[in-house]
C-alpha positions as CSV (number, residue, x, y, z in Angstrom):
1,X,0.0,0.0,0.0
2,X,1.7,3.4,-1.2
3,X,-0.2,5.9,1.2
4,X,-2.1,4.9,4.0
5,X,-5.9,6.0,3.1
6,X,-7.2,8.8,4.7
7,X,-10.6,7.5,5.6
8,X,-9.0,4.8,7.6
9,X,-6.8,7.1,9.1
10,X,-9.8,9.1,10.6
11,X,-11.7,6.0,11.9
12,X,-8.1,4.8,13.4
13,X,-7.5,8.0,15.3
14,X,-11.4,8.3,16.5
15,X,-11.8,8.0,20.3
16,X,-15.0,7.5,20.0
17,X,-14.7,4.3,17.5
18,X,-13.3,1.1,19.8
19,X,-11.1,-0.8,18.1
20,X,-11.8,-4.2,19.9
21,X,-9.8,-7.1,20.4
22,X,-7.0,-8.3,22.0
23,X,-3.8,-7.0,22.4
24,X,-4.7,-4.1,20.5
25,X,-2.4,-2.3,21.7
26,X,0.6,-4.3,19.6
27,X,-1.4,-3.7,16.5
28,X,-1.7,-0.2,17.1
29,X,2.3,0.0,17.8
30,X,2.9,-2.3,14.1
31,X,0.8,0.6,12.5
32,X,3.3,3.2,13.4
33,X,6.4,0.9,12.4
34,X,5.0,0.2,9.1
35,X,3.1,3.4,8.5
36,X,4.9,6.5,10.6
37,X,2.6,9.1,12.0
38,X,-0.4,7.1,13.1
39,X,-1.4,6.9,16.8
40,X,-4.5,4.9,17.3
41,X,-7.0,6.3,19.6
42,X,-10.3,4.3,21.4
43,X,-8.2,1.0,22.3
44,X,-10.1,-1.4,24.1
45,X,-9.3,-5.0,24.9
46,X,-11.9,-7.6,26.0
47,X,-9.9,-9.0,28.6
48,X,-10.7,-5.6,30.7
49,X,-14.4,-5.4,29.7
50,X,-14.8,-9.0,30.8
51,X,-13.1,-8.2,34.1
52,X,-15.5,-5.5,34.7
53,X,-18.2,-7.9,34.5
54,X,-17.4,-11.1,35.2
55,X,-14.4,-10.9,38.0
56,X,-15.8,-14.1,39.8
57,X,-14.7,-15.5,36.2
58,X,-11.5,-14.0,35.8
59,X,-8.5,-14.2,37.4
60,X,-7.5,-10.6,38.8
61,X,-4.5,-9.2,37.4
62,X,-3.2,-7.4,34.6
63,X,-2.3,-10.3,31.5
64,X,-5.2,-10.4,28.5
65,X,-7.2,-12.9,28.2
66,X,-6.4,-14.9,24.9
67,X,-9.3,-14.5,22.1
68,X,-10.0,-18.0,22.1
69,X,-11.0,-18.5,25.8
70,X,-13.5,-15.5,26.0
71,X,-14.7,-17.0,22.4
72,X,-15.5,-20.3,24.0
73,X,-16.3,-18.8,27.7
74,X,-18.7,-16.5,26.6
75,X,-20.3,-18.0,23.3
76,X,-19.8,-21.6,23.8
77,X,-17.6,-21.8,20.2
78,X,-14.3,-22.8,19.5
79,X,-11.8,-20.7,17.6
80,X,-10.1,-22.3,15.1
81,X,-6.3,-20.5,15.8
82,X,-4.4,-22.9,13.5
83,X,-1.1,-22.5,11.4
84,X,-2.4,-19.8,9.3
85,X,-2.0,-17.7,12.2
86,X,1.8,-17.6,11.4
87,X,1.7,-17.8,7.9
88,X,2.7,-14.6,5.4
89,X,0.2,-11.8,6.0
90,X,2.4,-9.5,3.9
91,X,1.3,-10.5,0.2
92,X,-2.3,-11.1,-1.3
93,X,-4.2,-13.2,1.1
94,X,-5.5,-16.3,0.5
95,X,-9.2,-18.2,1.1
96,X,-7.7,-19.2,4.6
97,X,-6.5,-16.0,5.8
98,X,-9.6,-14.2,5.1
99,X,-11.7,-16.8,6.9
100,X,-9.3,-16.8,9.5
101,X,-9.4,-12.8,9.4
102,X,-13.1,-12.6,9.3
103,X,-13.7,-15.2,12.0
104,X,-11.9,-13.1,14.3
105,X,-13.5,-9.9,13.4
106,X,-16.9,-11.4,14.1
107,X,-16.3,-13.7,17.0
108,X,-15.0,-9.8,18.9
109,X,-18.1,-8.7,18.1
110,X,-20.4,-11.4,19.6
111,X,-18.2,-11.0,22.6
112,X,-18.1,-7.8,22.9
113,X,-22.0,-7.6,22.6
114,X,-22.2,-10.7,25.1
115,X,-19.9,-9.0,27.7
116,X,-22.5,-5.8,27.3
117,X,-25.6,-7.9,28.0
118,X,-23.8,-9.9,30.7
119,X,-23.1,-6.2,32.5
120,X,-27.1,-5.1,31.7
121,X,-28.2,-8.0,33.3
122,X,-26.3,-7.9,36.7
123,X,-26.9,-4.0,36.8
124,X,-22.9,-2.8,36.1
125,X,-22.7,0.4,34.4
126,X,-19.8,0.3,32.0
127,X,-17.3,3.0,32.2
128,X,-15.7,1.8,28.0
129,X,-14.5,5.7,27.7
130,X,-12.2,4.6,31.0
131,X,-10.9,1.1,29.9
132,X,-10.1,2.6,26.8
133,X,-6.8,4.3,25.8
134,X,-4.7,5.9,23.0
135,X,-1.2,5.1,21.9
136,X,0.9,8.2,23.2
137,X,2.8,9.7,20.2
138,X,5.2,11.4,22.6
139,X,6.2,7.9,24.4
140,X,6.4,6.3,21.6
141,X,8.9,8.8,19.7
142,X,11.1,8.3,23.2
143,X,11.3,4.4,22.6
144,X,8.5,4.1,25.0
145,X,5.2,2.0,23.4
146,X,3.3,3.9,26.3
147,X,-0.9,3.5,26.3
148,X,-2.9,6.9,27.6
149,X,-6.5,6.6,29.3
150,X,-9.1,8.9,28.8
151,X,-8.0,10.5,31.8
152,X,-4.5,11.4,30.9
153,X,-2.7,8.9,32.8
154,X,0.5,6.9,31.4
155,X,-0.1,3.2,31.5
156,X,2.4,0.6,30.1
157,X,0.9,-1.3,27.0
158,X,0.5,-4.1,28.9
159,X,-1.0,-2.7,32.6
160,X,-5.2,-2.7,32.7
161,X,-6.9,0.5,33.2
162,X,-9.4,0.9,35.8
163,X,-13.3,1.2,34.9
164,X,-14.1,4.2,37.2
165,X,-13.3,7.7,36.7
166,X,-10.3,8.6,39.4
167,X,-6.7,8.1,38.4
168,X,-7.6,5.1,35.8
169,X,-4.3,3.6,34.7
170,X,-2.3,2.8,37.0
171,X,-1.1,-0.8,37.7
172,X,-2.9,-3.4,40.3
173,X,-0.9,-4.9,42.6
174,X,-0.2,-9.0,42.1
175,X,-3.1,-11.0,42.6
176,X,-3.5,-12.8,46.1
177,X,-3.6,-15.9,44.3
178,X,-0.3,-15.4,42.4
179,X,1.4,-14.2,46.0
180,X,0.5,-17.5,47.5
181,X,2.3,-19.4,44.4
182,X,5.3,-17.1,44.5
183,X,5.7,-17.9,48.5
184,X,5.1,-21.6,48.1
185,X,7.5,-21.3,44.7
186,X,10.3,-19.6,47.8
187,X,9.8,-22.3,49.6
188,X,11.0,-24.7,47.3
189,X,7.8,-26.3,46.0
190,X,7.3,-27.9,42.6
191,X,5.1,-26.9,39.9
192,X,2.8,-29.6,40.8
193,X,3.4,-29.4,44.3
194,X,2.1,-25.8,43.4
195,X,-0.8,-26.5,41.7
196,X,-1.6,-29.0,44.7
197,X,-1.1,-26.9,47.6
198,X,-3.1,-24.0,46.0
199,X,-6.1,-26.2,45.9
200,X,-7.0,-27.2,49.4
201,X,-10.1,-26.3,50.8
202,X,-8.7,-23.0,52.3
203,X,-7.6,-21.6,48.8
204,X,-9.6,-23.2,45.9
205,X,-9.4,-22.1,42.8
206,X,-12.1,-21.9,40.6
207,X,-12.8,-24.3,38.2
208,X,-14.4,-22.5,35.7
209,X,-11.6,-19.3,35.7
210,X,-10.8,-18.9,32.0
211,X,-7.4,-17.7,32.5
């Protein structure tokens, strides 16, 4: 593609328009390697809307939550992530890529719209202007892939903004359940010894958790 077209360019920079997914935020840094001056603005990752509502099914923390498990949490389907997945995206695309492309496209939406219903339902009003966030043009010139919330605040591409209105973006601390591993992991337990010792009646873990 010789010049990036403007009417993309507008939708990509557009608060206002989501672009869901995720990871988004590694797409949104690929644009600017390949294309220069284009900071994407509106980035929001499923992972964080399905933590807003449906943290007794989510592990707390600040990973995403792979495509595949909210696809088959939250619609019941499988997504088929097979070796096209790493083949070459960079000439014409074949039959398979497109399916593979389109399958994702549509598979975020039916989540998305599942995760909205799911919050209507148990009464959780959605902050999406506070778990989204823009790619920071100033960062990113310093060598610094840096994410900005609606609020202004500095996250690392990685860290998940908070829902609510005061001093979203900041980074959680670890997750209870990750401090007992690390202290059993000090004491010289195995992985399996780990995975036992975290699942007593004291400190289940829940079955269902889908990541």
């Amino acid at each position: 593609m010789k010049e990036f077209p403007s009417k993309l360019r507008e939708i990509i920079q557009d608060p206002k328009t989501y672009k869901l997914g995720v990871n988004v935020s590694g797409d949104a840094q690929k644009l600017v390697r390949d294309y220069g001056d284009i900071y994407m603005k509106g980035i929001l990752d499923l992972s964080y809307i399905a933590r807003a509502v449906d943290a007794a099914n989510c592990r707390p923390g600040n990973t995403k939550i792979a495509l595949a498990k909210l696809c088959l949490a939250y619609t019941g389907c499988e997504l088929d992530k097979g070796p096209v997945r790493q083949s070459n995206w960079s000439k014409r695309l074949s039959q398979a890529q497109m399916d593979y492309a389109a399958n994702d496209v549509y598979s975020t939406m039916v989540i998305y719209n599942t995760l909205l219903s799911l919050g209507r339902e148990r009464g959780i009003d959605l902050n999406l202007a506070g778990l989204s966030s823009d790619l920071s043009p100033e960062l990113y010139r310093k060598g610094k892939p840096v994410l900005q919330t609606s609020t202004g605040a500095n996250v690392n591409s990685n860290a998940t903004p908070t829902s609510g209105g005061g001093g979203g973006g900041s980074c959680k601390p670890l997750a209870p359940s990750k401090m007992r591993a690390f202290s059993f992991f000090r004491e010289g337990k195995s992985v399996l010894e780990i995975g036992q010792a975290m699942r007593t009646a004291e400190n289940p873990l829940l079955p269902n958790t889908i990541r």
